[in-house]
FIROLO-716938 format. One line per field, with one value per residue (C-alpha): x, y, z; residue number from 0; residue in three letters. Coordinates in Angstrom, 1 decimal, decimal comma. Layout:
<pts>
xx = X;...
yy = Y;...
zz = Z;...
num = NUM;...
residu = ala;...
</pts>
This chain:
<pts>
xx = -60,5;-59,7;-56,6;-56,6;-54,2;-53,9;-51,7;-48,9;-46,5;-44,6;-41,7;-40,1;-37,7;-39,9;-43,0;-45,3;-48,3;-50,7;-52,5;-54,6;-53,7;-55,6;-54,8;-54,6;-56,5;-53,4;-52,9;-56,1;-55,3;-52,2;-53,9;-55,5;-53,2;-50,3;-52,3;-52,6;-49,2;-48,2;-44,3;-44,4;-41,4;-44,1;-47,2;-47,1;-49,0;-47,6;-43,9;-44,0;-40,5;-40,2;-41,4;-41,0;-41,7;-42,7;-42,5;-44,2;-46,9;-50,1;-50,3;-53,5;-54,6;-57,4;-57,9;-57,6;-54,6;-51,3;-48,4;-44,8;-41,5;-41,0;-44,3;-42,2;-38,7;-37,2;-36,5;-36,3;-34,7;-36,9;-34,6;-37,0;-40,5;-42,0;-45,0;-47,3;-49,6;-53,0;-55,1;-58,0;-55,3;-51,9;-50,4;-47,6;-45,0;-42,5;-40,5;-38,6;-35,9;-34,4;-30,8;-30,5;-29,0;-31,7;-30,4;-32,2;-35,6;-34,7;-37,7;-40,0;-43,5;-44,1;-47,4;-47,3;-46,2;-46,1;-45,3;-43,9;-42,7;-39,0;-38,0;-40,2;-42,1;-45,7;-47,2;-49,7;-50,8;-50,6;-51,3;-51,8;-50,2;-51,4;-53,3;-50,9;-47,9;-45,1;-41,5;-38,1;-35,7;-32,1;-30,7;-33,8;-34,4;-37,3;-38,7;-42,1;-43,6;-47,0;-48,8;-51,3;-53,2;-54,9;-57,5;-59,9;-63,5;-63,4;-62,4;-58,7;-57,9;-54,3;-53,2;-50,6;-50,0;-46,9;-49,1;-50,0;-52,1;-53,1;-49,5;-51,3;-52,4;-48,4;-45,8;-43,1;-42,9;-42,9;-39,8;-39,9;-37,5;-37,8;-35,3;-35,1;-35,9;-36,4;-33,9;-32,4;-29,2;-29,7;-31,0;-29,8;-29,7;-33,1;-35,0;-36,1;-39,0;-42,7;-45,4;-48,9;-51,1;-54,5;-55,1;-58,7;-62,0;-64,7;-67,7;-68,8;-71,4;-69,2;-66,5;-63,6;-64,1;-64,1;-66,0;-66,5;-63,2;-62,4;-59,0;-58,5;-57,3;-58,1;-60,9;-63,1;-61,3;-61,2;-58,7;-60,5;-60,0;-59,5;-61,7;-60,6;-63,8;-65,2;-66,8;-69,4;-67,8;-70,6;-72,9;-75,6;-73,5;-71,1;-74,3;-76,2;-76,1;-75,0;-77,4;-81,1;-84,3;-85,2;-81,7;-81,5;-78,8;-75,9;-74,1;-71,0;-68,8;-66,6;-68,4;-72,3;-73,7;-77,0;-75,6;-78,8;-78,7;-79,9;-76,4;-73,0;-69,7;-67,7;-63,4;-60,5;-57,4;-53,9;-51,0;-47,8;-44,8;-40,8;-38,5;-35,0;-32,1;-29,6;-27,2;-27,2;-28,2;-29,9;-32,8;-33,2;-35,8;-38,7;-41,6;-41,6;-45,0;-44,3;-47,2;-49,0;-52,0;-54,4;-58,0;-60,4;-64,3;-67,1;-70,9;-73,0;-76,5;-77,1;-78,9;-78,8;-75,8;-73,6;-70,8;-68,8;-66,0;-62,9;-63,2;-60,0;-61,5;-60,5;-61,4;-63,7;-65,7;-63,2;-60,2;-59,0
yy = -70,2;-68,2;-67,3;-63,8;-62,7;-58,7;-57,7;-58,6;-55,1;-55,2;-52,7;-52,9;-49,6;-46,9;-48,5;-49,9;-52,5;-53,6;-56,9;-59,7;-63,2;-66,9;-69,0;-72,6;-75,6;-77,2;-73,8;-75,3;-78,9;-78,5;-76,1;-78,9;-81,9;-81,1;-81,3;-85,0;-86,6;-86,0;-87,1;-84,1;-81,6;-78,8;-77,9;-74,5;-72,8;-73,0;-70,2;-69,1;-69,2;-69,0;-66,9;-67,6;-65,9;-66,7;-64,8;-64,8;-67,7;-67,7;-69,7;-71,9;-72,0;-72,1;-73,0;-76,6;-76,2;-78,4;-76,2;-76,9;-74,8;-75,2;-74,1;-71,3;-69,4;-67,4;-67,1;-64,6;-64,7;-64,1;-61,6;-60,9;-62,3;-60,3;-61,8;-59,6;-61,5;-61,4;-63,1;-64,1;-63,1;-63,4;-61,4;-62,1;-60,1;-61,8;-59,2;-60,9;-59,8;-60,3;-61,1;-63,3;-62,9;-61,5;-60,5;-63,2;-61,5;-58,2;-56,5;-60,2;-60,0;-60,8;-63,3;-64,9;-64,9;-68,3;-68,5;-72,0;-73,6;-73,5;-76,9;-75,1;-78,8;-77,0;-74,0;-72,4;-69,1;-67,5;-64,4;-63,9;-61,0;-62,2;-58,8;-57,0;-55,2;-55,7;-56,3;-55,7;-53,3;-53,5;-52,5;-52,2;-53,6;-56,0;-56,6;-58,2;-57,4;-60,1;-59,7;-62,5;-62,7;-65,9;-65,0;-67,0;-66,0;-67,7;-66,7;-67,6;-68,6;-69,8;-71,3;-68,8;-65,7;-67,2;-67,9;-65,2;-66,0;-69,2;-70,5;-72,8;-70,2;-69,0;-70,1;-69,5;-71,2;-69,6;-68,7;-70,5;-70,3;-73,4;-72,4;-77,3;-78,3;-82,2;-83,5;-86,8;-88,5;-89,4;-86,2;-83,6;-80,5;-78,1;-76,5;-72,9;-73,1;-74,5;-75,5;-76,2;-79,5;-80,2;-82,2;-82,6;-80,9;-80,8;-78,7;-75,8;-73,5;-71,0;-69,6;-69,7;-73,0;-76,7;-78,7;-82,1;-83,0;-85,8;-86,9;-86,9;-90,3;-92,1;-93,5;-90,3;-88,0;-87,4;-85,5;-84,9;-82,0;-78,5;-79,9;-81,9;-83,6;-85,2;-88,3;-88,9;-87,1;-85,1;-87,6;-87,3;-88,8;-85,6;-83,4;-85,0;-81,8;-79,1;-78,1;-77,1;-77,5;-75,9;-76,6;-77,3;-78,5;-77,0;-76,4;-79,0;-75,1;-73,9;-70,5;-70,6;-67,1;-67,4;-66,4;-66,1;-66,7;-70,5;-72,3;-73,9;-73,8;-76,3;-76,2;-77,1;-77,5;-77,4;-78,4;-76,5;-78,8;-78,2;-80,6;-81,8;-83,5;-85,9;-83,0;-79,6;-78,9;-82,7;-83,2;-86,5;-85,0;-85,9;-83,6;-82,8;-80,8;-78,2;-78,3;-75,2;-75,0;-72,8;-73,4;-71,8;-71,4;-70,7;-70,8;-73,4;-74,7;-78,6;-81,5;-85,1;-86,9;-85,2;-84,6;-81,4;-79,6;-77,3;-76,0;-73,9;-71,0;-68,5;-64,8;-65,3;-66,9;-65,4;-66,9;-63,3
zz = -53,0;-56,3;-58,3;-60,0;-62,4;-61,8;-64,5;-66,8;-66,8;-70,2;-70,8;-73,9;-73,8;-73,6;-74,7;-71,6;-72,1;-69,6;-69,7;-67,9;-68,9;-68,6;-66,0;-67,0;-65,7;-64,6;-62,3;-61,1;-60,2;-59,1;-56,1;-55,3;-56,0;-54,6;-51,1;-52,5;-51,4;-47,7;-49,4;-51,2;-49,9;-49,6;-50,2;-52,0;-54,8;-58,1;-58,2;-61,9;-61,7;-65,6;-68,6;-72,1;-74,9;-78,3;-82,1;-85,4;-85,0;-83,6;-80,6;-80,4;-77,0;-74,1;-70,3;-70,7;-73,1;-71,7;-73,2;-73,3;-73,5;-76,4;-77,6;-77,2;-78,7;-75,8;-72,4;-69,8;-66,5;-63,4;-61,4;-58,1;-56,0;-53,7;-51,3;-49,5;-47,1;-45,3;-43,6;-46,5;-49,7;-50,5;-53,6;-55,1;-57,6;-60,5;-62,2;-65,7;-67,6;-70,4;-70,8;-73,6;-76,8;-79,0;-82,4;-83,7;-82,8;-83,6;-85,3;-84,8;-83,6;-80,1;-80,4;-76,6;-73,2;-71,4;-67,3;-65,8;-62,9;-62,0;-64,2;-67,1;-67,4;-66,6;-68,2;-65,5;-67,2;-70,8;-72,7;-76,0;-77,6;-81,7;-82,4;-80,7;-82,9;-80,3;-81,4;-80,1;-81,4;-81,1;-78,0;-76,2;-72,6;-72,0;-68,5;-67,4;-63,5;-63,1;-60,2;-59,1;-56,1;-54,8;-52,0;-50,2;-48,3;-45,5;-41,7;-41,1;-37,2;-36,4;-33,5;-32,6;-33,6;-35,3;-37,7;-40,2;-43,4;-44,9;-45,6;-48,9;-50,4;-51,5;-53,9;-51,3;-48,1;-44,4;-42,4;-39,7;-36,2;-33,4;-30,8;-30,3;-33,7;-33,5;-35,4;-35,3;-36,0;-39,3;-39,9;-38,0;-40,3;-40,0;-42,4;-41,2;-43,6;-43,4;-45,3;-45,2;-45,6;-45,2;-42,4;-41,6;-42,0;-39,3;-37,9;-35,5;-34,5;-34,0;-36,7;-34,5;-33,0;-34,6;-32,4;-34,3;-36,5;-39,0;-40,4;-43,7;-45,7;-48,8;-47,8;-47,4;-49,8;-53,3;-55,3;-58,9;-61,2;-59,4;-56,4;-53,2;-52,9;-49,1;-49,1;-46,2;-43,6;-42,9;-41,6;-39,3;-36,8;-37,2;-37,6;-34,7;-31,9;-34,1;-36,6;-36,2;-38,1;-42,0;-43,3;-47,0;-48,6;-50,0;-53,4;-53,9;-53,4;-51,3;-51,0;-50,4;-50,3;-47,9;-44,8;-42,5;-39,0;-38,9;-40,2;-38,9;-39,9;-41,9;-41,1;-43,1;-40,7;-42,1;-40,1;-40,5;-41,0;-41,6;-43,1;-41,5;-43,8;-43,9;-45,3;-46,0;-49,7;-49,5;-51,5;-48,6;-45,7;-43,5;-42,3;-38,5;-37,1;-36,0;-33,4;-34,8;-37,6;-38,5;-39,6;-43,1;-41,8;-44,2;-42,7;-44,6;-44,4;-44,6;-43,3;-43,6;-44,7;-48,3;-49,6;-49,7;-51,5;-52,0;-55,3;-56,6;-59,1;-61,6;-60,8;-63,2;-66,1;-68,6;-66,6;-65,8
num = 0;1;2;3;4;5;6;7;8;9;10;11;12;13;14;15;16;17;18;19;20;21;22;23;24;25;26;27;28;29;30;31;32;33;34;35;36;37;38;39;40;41;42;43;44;45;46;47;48;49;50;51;52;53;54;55;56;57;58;59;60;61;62;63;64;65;66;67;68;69;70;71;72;73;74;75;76;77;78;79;80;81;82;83;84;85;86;87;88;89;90;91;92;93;94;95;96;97;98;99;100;101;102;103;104;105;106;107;108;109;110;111;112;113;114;115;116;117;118;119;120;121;122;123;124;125;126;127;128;129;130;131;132;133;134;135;136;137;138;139;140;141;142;143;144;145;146;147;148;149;150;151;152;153;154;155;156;157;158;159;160;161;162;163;164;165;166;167;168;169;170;171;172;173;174;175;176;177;178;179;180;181;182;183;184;185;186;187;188;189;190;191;192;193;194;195;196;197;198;199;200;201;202;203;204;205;206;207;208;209;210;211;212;213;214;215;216;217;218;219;220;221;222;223;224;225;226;227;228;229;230;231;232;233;234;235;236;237;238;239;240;241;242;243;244;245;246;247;248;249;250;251;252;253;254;255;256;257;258;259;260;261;262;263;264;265;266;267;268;269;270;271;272;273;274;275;276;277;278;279;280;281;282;283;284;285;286;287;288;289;290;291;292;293;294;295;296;297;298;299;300;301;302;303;304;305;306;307;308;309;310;311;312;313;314;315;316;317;318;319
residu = unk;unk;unk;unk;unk;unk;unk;unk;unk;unk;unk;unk;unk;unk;unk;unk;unk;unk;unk;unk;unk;unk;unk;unk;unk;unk;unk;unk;unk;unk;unk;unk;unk;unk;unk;unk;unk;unk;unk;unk;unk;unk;unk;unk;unk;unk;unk;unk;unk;unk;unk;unk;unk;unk;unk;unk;unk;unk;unk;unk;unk;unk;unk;unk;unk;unk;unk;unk;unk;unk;unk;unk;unk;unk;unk;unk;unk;unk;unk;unk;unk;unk;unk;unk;unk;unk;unk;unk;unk;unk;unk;unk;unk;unk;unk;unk;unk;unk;unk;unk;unk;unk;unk;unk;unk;unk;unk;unk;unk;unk;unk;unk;unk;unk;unk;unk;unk;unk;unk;unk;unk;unk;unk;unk;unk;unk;unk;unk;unk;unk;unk;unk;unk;unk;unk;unk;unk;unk;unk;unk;unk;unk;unk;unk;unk;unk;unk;unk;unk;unk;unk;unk;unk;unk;unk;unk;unk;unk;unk;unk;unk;unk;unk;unk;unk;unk;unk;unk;unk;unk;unk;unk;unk;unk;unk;unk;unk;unk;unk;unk;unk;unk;unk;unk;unk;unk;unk;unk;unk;unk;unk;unk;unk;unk;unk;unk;unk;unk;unk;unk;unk;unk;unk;unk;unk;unk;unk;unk;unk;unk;unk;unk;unk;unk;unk;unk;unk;unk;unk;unk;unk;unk;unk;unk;unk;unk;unk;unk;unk;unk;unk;unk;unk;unk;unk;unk;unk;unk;unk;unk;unk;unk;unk;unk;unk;unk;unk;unk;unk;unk;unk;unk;unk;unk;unk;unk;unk;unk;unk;unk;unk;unk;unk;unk;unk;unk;unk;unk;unk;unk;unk;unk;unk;unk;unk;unk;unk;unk;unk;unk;unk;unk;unk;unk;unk;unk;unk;unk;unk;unk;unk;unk;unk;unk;unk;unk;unk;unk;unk;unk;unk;unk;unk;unk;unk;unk;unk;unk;unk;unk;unk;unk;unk;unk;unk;unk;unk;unk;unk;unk
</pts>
């Protein structure tokens, strides 16, 4: 599964810029993280829900870099999102603006652009702007539009056709109707929102259809890094019936690239859950399933028993 920064749109009165910016390693593991803890309240991608900027000095920085607001000297408000779905890529759209008070950086050289999550505790993605002769005048506007788009390559199948794209692989959550929610007493208000977790992972011969699944727990999953790694669950046990003969084995990825005629097909499941509270506006909730998932296939060769993994990526080598 990949992240891909498409641009950072900078207007600064009349003057436009176009850039790609570096998305962090803790972009990364958070991806994969957050899938961790089934007490989380949902299981999104990171919402870059604030962008700071900073003036004059160089910021010192690379993918592993763990930056901090105030690495940074101003703020800008995010004013809109805008999701557009699919089913093997979402892409989603932050437009900024600046309504500060900026006569203090009148004239100042804009050196960096930093993008963090709505508390402003984790930077996710940064651009430098050092070599750059960018500065605010006096009375000009300043807006930023980012567009990212996190895609996967594998063959999406939902269980309904409620159930649009792969609901992980977005920073907002999924509007959600039941005509009976299940509520209960002590928490009777319903959340018309849900969320995606990572249930279990399993196998097939065909792309559509899991035929041998496997819960996920601590004992057989690993969390490390940008990976969510799979300890012995493809055994030959699990194997036993579904693969043929001349397998080799295949790279600890997400995405192997021979796709001959002789393979199977490894599954990720992820339930879809919403939340009920004790009040409205509570921050109190428990996850109900909602009875509906949807499944990520990618064809793979193997043999014997190994272990396999999700591995959250960059667009590229360069981080753009």
């Amino acid at each position: 599964m990949k992240i891909k920064n498409d641009y950072i749109k900078i207007s600064i009165g009349k003057r436009n810029y176009e850039f790609k910016n570096m998305i962090l390693d803790t972009y990364l593991r958070y991806m994969a993280e957050i899938q961790e803890n089934f007490n989380n309240q949902y299981w999104q991608s990171p919402f870059l829900a604030k962008c700071f900027i900073k003036f004059d000095r160089k910021l010192e920085f690379d993918e592993t870099s763990i930056l901090s607001q105030y690495d940074f000297d101003l703020e800008l408000e995010m004013k809109n999102n805008y999701l557009n779905t699919s089913t093997n890529k979402n892409e989603v759209q932050y437009v900024y603006m600046l309504d500060n008070n900026i006569s203090n950086y009148i004239g100042r050289k804009i050196t960096a652009i930093g993008f963090f999550d709505e508390n402003g505790d984790v930077c996710y993605a940064c651009l430098d702007l050092y070599d750059y002769r960018m500065s605010i005048k006096s009375n000009e506007t300043v807006a930023i539009l980012r567009k990212d788009t996190l895609s996967t390559e594998a063959t999406f199948t939902p269980s309904s056709s409620k159930v649009k794209y792969p609901v992980h692989l977005s920073p907002l959550t999924m509007e959600w109707y039941e005509a009976n929610p299940k509520t209960t007493e002590d928490y009777p208000y319903y959340g018309g929102y849900v969320s995606a977790r990572l249930e279990s992972v399993g196998l097939g011969t065909n792309k559509t259809q899991m035929q041998k699944e496997v819960i996920l727990d601590n004992n057989n999953t690993e969390y490390f890094g940008n990976k969510i790694i799979f300890r012995g669950i493809f055994s030959n046990e699990n194997l036993l019936g579904l693969l043929q003969p001349s397998f080799v084995y295949p790279s600890n990825n997400l995405y192997p690239t021979d796709t001959e005629n002789s393979f199977t097909y490894v599954f990720l499941k992820y339930k879809l859950y919403y939340n009920i509270y004790d009040r409205q506006g509570s921050i109190n909730y428990q996850h109900v399933d909602s009875g509906e998932w949807y499944t990520l296939s990618i064809p793979f060769k193997a043999t014997g028993n190994f272990d396999y993994a999700i591995s959250y990526e960059r667009s590229d080598e360069n981080g753009i």
